[in-house]
N, CA, C and O atoms as a Maestro MAE file, in Angstrom:
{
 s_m_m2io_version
 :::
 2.0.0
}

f_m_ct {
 s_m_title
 :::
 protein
 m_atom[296] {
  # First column is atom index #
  i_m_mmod_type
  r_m_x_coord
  r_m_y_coord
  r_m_z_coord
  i_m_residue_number
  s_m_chain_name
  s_m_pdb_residue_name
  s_m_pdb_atom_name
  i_m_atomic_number
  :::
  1 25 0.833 -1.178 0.000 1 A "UNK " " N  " 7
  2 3 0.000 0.000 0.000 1 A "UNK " " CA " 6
  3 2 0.877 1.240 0.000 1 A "UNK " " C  " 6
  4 15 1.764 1.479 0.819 1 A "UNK " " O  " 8
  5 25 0.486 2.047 -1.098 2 A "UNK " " N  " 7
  6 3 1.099 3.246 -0.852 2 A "UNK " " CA " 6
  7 2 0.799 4.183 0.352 2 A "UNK " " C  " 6
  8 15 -0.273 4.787 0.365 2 A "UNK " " O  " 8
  9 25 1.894 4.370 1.592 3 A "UNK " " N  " 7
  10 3 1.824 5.028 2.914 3 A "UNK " " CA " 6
  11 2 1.137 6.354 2.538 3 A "UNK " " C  " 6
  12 15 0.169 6.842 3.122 3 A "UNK " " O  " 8
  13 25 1.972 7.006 1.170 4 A "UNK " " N  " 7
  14 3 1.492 8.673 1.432 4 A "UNK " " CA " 6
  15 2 0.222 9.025 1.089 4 A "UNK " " C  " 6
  16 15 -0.309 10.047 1.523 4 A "UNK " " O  " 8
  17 25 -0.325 8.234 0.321 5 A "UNK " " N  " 7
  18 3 -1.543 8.305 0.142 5 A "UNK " " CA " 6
  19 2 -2.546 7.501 0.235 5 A "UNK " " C  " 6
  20 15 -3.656 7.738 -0.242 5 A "UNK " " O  " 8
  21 25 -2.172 6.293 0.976 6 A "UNK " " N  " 7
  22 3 -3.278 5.370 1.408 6 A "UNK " " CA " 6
  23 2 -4.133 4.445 0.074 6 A "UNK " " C  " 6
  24 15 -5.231 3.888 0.117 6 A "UNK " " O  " 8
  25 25 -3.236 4.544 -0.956 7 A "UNK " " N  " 7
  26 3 -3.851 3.985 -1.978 7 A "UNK " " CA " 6
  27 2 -2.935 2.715 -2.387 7 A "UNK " " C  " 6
  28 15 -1.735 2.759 -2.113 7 A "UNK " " O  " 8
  29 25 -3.342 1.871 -2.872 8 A "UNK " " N  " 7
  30 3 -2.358 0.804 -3.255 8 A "UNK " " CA " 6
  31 2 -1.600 0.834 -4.594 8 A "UNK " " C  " 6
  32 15 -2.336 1.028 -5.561 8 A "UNK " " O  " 8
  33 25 -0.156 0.669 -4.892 9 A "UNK " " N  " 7
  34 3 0.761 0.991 -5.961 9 A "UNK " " CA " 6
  35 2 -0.264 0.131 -7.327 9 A "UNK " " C  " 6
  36 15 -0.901 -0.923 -7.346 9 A "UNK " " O  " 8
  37 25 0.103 1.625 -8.738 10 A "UNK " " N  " 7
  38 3 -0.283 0.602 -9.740 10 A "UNK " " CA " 6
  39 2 0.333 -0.140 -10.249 10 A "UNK " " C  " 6
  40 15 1.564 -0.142 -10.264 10 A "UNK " " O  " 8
  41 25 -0.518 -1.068 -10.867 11 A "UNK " " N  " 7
  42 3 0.239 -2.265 -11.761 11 A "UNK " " CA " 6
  43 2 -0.055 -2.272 -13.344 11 A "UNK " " C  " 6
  44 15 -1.169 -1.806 -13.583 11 A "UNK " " O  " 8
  45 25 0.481 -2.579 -14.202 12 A "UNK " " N  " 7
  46 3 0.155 -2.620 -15.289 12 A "UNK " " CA " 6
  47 2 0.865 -4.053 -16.204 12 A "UNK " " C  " 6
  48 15 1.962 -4.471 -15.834 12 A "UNK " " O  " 8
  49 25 0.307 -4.573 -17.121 13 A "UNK " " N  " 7
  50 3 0.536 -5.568 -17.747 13 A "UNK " " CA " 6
  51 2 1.494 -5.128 -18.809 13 A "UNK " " C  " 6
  52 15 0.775 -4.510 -19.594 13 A "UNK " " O  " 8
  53 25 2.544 -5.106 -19.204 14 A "UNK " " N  " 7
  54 3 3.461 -4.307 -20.395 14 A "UNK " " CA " 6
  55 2 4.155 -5.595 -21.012 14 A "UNK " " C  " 6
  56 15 4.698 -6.449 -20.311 14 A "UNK " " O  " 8
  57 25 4.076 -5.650 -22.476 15 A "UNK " " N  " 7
  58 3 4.834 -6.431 -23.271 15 A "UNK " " CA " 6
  59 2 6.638 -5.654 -23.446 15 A "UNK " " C  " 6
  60 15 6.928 -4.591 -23.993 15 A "UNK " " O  " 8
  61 25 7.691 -6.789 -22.668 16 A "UNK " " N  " 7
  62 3 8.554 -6.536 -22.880 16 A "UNK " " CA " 6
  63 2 9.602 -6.943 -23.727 16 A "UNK " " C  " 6
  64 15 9.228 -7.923 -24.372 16 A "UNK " " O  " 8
  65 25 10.687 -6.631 -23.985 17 A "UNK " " N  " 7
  66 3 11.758 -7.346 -24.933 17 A "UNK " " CA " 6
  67 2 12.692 -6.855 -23.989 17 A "UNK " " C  " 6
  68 15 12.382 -6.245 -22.966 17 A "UNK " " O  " 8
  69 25 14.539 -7.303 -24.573 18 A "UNK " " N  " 7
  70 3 15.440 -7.553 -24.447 18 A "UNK " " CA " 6
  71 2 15.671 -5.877 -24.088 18 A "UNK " " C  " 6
  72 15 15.892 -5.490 -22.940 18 A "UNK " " O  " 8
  73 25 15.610 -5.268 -24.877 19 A "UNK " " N  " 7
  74 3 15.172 -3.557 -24.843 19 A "UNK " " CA " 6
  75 2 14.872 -2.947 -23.827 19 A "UNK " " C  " 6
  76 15 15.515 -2.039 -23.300 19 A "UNK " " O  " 8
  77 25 13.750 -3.465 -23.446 20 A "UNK " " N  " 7
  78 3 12.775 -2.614 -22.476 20 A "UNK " " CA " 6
  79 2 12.301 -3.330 -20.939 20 A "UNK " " C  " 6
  80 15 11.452 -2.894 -20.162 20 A "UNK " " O  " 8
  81 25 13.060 -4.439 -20.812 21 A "UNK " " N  " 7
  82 3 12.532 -5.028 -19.361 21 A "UNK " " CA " 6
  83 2 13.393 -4.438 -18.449 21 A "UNK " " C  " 6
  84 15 14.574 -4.443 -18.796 21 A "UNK " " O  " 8
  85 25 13.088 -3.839 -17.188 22 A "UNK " " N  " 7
  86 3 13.771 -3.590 -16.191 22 A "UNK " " CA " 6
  87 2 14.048 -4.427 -15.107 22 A "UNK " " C  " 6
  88 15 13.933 -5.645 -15.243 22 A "UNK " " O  " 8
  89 25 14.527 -3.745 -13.657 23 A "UNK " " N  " 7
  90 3 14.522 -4.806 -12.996 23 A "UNK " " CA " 6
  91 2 13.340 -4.060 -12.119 23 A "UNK " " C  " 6
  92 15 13.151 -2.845 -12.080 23 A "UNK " " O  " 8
  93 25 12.545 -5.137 -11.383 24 A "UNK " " N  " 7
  94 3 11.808 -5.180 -10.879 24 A "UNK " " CA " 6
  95 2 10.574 -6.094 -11.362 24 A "UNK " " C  " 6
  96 15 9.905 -6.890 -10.702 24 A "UNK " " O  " 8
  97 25 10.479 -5.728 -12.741 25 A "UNK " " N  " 7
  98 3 9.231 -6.328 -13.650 25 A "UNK " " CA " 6
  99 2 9.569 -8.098 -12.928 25 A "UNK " " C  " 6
  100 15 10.495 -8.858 -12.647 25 A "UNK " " O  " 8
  101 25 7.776 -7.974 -12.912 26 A "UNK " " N  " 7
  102 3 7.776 -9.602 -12.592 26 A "UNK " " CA " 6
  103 2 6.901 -10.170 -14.065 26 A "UNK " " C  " 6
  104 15 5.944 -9.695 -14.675 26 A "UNK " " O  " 8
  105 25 7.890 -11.622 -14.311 27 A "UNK " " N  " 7
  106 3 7.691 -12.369 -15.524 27 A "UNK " " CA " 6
  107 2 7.385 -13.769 -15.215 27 A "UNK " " C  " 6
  108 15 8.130 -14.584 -14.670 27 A "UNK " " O  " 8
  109 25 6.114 -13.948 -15.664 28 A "UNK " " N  " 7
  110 3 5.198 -15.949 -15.398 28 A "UNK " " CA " 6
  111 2 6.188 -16.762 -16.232 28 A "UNK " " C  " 6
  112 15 6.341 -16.556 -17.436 28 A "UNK " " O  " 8
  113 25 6.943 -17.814 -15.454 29 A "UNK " " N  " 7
  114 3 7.561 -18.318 -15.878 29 A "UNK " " CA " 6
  115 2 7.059 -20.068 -15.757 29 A "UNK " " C  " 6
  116 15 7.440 -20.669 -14.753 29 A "UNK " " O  " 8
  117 25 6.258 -20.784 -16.742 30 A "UNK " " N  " 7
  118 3 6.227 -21.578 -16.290 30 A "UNK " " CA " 6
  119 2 4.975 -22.025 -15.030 30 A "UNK " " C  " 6
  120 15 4.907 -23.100 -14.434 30 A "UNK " " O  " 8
  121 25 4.169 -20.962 -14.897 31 A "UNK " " N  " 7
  122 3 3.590 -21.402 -13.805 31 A "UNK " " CA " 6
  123 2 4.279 -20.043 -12.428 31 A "UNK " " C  " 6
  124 15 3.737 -19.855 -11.339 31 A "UNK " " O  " 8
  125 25 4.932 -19.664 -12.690 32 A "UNK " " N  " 7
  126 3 5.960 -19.341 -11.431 32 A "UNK " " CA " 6
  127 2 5.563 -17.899 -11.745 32 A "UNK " " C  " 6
  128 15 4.819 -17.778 -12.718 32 A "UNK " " O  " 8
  129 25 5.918 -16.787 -11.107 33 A "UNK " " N  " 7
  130 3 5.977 -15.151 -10.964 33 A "UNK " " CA " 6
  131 2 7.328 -15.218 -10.550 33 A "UNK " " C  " 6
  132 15 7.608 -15.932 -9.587 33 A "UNK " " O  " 8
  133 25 8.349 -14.470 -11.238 34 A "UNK " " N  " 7
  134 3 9.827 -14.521 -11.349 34 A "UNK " " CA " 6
  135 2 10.010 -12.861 -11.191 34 A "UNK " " C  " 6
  136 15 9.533 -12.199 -12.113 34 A "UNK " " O  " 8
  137 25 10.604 -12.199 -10.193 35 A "UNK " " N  " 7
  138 3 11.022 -10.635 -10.410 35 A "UNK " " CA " 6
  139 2 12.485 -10.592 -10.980 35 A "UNK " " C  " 6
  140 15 13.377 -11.369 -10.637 35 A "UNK " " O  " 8
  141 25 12.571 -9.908 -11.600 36 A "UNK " " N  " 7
  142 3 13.980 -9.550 -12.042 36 A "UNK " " CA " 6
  143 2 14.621 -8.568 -11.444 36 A "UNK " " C  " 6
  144 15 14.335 -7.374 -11.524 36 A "UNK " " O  " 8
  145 25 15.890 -9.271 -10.562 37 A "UNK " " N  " 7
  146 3 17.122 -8.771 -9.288 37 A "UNK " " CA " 6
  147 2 17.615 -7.781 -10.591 37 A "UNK " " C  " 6
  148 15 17.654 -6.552 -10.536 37 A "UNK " " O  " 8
  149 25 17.947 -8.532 -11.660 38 A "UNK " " N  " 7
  150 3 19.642 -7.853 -12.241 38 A "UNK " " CA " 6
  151 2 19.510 -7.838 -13.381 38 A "UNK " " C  " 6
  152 15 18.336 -8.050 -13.685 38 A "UNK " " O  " 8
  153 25 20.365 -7.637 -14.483 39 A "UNK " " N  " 7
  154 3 20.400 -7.836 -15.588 39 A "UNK " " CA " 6
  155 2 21.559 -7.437 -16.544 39 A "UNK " " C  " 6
  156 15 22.312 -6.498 -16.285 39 A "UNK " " O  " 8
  157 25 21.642 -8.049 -17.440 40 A "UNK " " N  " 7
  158 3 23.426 -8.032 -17.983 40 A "UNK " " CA " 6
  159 2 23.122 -7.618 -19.633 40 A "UNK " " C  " 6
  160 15 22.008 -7.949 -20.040 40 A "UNK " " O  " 8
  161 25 23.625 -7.232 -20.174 41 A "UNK " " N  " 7
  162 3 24.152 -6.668 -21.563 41 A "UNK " " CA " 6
  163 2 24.664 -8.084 -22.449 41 A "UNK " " C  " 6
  164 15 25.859 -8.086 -22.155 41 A "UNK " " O  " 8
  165 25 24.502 -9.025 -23.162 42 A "UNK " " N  " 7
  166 3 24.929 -9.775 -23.759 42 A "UNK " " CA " 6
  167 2 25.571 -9.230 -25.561 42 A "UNK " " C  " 6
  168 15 25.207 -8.149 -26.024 42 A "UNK " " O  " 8
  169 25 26.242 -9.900 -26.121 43 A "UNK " " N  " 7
  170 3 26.522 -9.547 -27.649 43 A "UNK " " CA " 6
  171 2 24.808 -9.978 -28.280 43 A "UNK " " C  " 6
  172 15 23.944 -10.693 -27.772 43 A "UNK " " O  " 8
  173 25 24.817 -9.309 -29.388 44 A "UNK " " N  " 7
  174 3 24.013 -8.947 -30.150 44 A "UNK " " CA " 6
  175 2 22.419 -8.370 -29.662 44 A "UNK " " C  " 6
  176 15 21.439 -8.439 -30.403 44 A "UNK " " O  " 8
  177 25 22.405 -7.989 -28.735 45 A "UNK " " N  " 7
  178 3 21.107 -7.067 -28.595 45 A "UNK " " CA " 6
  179 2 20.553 -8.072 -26.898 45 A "UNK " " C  " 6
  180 15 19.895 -7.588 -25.977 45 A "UNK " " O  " 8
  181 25 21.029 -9.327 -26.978 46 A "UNK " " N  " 7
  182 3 20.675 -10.368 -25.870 46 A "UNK " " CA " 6
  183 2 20.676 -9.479 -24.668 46 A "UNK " " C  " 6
  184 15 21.247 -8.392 -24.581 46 A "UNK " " O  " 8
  185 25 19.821 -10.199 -23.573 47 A "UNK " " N  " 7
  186 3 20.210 -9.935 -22.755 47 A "UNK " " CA " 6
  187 2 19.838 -11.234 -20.703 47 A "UNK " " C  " 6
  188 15 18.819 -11.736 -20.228 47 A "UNK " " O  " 8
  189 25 21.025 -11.200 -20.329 48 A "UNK " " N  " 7
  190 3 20.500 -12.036 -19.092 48 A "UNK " " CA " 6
  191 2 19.964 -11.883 -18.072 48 A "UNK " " C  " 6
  192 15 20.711 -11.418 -17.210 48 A "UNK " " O  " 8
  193 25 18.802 -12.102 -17.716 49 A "UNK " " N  " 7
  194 3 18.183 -11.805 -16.212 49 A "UNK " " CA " 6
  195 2 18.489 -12.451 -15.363 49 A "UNK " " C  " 6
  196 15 18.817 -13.595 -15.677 49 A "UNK " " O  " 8
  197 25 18.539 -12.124 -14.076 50 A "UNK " " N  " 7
  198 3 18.928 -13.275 -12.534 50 A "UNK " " CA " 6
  199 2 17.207 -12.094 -11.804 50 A "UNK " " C  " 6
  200 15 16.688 -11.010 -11.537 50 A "UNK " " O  " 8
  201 25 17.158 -13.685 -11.887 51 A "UNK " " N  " 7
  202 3 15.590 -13.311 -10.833 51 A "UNK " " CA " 6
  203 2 16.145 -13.346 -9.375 51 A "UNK " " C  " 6
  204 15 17.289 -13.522 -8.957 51 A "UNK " " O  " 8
  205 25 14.707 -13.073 -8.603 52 A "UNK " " N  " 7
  206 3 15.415 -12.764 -7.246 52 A "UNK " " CA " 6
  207 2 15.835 -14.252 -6.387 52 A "UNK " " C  " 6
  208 15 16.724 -14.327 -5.539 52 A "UNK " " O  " 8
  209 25 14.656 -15.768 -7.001 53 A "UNK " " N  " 7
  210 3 15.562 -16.943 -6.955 53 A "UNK " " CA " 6
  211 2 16.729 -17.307 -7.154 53 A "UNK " " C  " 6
  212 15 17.207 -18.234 -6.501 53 A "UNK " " O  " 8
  213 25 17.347 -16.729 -7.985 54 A "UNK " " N  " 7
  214 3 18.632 -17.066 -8.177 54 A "UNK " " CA " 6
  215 2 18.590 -18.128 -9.446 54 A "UNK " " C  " 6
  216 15 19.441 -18.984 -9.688 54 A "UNK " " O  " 8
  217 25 17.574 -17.895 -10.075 55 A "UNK " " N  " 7
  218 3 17.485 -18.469 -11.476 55 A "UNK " " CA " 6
  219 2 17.920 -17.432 -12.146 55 A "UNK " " C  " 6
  220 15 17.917 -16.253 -11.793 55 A "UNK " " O  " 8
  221 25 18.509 -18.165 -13.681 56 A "UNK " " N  " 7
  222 3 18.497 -17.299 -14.951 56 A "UNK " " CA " 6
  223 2 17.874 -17.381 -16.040 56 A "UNK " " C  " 6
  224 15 17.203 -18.405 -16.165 56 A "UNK " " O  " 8
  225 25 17.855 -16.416 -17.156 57 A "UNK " " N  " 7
  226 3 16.892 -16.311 -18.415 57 A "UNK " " CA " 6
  227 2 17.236 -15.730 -19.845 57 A "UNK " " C  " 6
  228 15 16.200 -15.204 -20.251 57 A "UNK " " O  " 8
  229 25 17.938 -15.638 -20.501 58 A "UNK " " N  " 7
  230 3 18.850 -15.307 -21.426 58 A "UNK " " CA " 6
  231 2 17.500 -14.966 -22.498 58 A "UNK " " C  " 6
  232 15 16.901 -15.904 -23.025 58 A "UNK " " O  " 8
  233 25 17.143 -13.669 -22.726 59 A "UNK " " N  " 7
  234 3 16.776 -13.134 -23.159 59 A "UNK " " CA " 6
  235 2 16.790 -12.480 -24.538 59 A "UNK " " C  " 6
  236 15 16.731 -11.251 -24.593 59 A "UNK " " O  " 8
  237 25 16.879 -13.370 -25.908 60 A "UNK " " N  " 7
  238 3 17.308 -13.023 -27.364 60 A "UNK " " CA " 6
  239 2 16.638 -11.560 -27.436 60 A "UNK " " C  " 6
  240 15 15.702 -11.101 -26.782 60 A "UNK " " O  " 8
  241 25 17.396 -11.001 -28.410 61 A "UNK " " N  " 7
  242 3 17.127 -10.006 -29.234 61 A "UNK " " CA " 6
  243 2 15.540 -10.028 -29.337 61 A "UNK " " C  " 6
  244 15 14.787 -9.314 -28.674 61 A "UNK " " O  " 8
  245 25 15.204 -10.881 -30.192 62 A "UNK " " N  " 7
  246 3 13.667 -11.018 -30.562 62 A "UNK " " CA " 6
  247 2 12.860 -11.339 -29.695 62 A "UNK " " C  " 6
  248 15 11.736 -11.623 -30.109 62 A "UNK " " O  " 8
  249 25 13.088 -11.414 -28.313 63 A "UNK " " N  " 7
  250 3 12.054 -12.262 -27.370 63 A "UNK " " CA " 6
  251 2 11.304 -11.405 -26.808 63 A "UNK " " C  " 6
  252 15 11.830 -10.399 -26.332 63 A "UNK " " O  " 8
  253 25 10.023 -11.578 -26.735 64 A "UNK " " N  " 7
  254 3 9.192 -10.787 -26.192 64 A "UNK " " CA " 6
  255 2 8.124 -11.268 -25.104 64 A "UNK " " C  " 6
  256 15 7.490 -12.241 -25.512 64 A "UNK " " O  " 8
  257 25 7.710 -10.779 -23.649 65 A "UNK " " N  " 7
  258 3 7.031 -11.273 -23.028 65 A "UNK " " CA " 6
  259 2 6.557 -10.590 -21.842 65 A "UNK " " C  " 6
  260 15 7.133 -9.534 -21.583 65 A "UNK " " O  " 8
  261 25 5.808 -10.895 -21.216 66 A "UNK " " N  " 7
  262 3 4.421 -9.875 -20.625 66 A "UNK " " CA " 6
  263 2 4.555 -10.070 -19.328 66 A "UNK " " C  " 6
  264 15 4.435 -11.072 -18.624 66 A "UNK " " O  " 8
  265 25 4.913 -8.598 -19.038 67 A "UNK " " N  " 7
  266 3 5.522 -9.121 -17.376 67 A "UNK " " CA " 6
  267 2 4.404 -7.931 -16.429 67 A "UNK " " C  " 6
  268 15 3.475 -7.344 -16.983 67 A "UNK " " O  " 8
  269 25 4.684 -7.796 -15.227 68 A "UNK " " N  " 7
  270 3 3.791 -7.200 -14.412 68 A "UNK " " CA " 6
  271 2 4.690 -6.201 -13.699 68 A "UNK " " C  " 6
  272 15 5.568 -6.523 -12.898 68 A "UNK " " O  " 8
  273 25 4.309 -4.628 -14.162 69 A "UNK " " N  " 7
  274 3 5.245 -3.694 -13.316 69 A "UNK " " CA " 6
  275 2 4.171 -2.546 -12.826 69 A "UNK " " C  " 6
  276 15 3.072 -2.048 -13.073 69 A "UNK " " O  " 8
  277 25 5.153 -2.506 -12.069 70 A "UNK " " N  " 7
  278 3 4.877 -1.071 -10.714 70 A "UNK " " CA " 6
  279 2 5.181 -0.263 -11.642 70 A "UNK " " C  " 6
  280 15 6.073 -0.363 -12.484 70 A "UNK " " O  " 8
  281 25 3.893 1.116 -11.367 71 A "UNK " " N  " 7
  282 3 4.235 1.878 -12.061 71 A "UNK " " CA " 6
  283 2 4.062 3.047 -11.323 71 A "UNK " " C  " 6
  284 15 2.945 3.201 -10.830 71 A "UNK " " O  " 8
  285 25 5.129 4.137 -11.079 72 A "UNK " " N  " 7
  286 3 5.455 5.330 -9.659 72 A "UNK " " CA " 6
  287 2 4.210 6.264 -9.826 72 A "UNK " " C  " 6
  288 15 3.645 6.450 -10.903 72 A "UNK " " O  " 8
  289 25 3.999 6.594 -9.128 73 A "UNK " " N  " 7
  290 3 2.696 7.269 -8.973 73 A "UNK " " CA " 6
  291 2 3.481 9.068 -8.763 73 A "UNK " " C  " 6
  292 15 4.637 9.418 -8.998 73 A "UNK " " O  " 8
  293 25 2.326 9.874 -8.256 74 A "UNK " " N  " 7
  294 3 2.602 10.973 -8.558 74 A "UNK " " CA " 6
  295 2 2.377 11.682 -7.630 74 A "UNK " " C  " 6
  296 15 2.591 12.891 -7.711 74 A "UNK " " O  " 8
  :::
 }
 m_bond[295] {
  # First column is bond index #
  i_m_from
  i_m_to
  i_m_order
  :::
  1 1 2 1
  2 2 3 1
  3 3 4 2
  4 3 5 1
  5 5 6 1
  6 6 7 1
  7 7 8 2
  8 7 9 1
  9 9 10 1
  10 10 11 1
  11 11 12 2
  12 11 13 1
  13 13 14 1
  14 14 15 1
  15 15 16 2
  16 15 17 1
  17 17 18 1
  18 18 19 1
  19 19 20 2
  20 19 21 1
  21 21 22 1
  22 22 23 1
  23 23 24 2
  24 23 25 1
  25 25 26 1
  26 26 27 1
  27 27 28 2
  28 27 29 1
  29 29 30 1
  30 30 31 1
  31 31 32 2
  32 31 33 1
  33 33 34 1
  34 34 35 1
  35 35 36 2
  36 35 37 1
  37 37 38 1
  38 38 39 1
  39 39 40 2
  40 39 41 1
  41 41 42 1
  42 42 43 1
  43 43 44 2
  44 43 45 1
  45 45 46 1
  46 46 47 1
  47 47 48 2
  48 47 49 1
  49 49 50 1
  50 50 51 1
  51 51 52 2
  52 51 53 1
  53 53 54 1
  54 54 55 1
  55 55 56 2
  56 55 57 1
  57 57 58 1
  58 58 59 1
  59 59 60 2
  60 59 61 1
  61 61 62 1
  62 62 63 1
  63 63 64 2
  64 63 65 1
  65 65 66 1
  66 66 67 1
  67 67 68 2
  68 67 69 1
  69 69 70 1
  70 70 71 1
  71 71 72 2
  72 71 73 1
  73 73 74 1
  74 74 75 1
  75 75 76 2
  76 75 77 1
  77 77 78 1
  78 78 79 1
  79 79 80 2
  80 79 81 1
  81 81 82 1
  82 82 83 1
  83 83 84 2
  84 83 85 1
  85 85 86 1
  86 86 87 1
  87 87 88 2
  88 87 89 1
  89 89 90 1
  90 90 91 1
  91 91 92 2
  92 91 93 1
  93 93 94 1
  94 94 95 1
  95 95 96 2
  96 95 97 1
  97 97 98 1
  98 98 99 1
  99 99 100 2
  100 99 101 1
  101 101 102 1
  102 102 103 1
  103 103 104 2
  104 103 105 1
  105 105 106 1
  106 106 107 1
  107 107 108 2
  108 107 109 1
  109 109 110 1
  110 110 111 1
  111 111 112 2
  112 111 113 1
  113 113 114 1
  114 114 115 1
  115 115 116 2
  116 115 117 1
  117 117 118 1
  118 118 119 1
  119 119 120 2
  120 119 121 1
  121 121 122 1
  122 122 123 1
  123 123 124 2
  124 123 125 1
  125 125 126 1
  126 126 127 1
  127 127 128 2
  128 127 129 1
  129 129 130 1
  130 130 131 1
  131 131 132 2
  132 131 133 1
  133 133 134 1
  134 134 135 1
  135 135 136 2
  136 135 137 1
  137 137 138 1
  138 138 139 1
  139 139 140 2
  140 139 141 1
  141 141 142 1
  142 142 143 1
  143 143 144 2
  144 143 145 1
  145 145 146 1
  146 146 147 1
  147 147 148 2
  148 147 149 1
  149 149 150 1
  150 150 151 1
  151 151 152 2
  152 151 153 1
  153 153 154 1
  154 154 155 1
  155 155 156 2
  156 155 157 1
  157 157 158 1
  158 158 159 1
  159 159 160 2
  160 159 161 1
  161 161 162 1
  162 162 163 1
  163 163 164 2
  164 163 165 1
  165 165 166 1
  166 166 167 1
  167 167 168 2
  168 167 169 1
  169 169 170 1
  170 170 171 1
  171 171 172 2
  172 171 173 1
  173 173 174 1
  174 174 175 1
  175 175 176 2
  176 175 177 1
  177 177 178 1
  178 178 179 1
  179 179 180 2
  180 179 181 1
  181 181 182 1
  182 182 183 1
  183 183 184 2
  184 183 185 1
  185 185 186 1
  186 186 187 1
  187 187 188 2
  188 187 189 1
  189 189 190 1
  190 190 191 1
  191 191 192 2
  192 191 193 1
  193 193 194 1
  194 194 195 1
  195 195 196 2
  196 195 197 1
  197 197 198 1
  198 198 199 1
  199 199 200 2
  200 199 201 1
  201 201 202 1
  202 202 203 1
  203 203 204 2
  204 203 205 1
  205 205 206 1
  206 206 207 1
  207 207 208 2
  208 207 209 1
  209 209 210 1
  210 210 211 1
  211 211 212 2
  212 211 213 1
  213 213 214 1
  214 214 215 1
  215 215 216 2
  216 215 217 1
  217 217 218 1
  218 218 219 1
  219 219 220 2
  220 219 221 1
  221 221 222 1
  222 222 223 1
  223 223 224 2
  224 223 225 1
  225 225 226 1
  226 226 227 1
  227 227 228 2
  228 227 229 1
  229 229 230 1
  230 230 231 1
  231 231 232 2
  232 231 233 1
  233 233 234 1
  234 234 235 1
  235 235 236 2
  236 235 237 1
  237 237 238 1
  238 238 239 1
  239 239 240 2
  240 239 241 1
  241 241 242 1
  242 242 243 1
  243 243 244 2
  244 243 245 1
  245 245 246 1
  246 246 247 1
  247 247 248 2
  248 247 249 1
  249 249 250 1
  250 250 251 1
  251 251 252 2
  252 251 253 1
  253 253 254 1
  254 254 255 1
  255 255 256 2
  256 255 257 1
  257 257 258 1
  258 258 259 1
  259 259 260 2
  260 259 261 1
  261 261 262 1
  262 262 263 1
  263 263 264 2
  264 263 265 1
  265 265 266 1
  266 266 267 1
  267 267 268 2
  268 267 269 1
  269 269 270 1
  270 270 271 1
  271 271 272 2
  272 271 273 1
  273 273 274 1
  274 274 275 1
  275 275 276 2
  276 275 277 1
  277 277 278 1
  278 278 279 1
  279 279 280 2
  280 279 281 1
  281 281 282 1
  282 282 283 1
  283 283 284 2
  284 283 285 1
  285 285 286 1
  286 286 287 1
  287 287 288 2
  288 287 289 1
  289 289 290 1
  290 290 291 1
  291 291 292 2
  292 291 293 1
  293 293 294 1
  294 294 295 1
  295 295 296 2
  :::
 }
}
């Protein structure tokens, strides 16, 4: 719940890629809700996530997928 205003943080459904996922975004993996700790720069556009399990996810150029983020309020 957001303290300063007593309202609860939004969420929004956003299609991501290699591009545009941050960390925080949580991604259904399998059945699972996975947040993303970290994330690394790979050659050609790739890129690797370490969730906050301590799993990883190697993320192609072309991959695209629908994760769940907080979005800062105002």
């Amino acid at each position: 719940m957001n303290r300063a205003f007593g309202r609860p943080p939004l969420v929004a459904n956003v299609e991501v890629t290699a591009t545009t996922v941050q960390r925080g975004d949580v991604i259904q993996l399998g059945g699972c809700a996975c947040r993303v700790r970290d994330l690394f720069q790979l050659p050609q556009g790739a890129k690797q996530l370490i969730f906050e399990s301590g799993e990883l996810l190697t993320m192609h150029s072309r991959t695209r997928l629908v994760a769940v983020r907080t979005m800062r309020g105002r």
